[in-house]
C-alpha positions, 0 to 999 in steps of 0.5 A, a space after each residue: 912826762 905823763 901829759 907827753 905821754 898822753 899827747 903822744 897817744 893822741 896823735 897816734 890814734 888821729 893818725 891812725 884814724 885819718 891817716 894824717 902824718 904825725 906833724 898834721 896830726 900832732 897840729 890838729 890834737 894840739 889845737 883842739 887842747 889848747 883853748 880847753 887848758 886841760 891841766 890843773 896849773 901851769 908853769 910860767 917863765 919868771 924873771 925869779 929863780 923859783 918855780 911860778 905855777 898859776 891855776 887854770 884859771 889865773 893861766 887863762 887870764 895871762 894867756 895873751 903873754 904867756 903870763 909875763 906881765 903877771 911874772 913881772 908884777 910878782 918880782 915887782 911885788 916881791 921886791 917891794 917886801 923888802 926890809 919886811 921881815 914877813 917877806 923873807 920867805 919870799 924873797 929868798 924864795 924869788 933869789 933861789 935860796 931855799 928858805 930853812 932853819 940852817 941858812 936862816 935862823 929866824 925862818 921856822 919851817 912851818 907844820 903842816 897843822 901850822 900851815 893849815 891854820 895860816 891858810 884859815 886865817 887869810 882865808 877870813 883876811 881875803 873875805 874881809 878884803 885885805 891883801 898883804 902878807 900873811 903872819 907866816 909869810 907864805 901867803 900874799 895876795 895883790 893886785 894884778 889886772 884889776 884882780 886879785 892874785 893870791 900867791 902861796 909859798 911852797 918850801 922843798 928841800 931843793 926848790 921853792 914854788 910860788 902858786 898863784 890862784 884867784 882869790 875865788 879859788 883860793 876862798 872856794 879851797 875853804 871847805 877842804 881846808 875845814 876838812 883837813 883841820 878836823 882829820 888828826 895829823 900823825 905826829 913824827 918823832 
């Protein structure tokens, strides 16, 4: 809503400016947007029944179909976990199923110091060059174009969301991950 809200405001101010209408102007602000990629991630359309969000980065790498062929090769992916305990996370996640402790017993929902830990943990793995899934099952890296796609599974009441990243960025969260590890986590109940 905010990125539309923004957009709007734009054309307003070209418009007022150049006297354009809002159709002229609305095609002259988004032209200039476009090539920038101005957002931090972007949603791409999946056959999977699940949020798929790419970074700037990752975006820009499959702008030339809209991120379908990178779509495919993550349904492609997923489909192979099967019979992989690991996987299911993410094949659950790829069904529409939110994964959870009441529709499946062996699924714990992580901590978020157990997460962090995870992360850490594959960080090393990605640095050593191996992809796969991670021993929580919401981490996998593989190949895509020659490169590395990091896929990271984030688990909400009502949805699930894969995140794709590069391995770089992935790698380059590694110093925000150290300082989240040192900060105490509150504990709840």
């Amino acid at each position: 809503m905010t990125q539309k809200k923004d957009l709007k405001r734009r054309v307003r101010e070209r418009m007022a400016k150049t006297g354009e209408r809002y159709a002229a102007a609305l095609r002259q602000v988004t032209a200039k947007v476009e090539p920038e990629l101005e957002a931090d991630s972007y949603l791409i359309q999946a056959p999977l029944k699940c949020q798929l969000m790419a970074s700037r980065e990752v975006y820009r790498r499959v702008l030339t179909d809209q991120g379908a062929g990178l779509a495919a090769r993550v349904a492609e992916v997923v489909k192979a976990l099967e019979g992989d305990p690991a996987g299911v996370l993410f094949q659950r996640a790829a069904a529409g199923e939110v994964p959870g402790p009441r529709r499946e017993p062996a699924v714990l929902v992580m901590r978020w110091g157990e997460r962090l830990a995870e992360r850490a943990r594959y960080v090393r793995r990605l640095e050593l060059g191996l992809r796969g899934l991670s021993a929580d099952g919401c981490i996998l890296a593989f190949d895509h174009g020659g490169e590395v796609v990091v896929a990271s599974l984030s688990l909400w009441p009502k949805w699930s969301t894969i995140s794709l990243e590069t391995r770089q960025e992935f790698l380059q969260a590694k110093e925000a991950l150290d300082f989240l590890r040192s900060v105490p986590i509150p504990r709840v109940g």
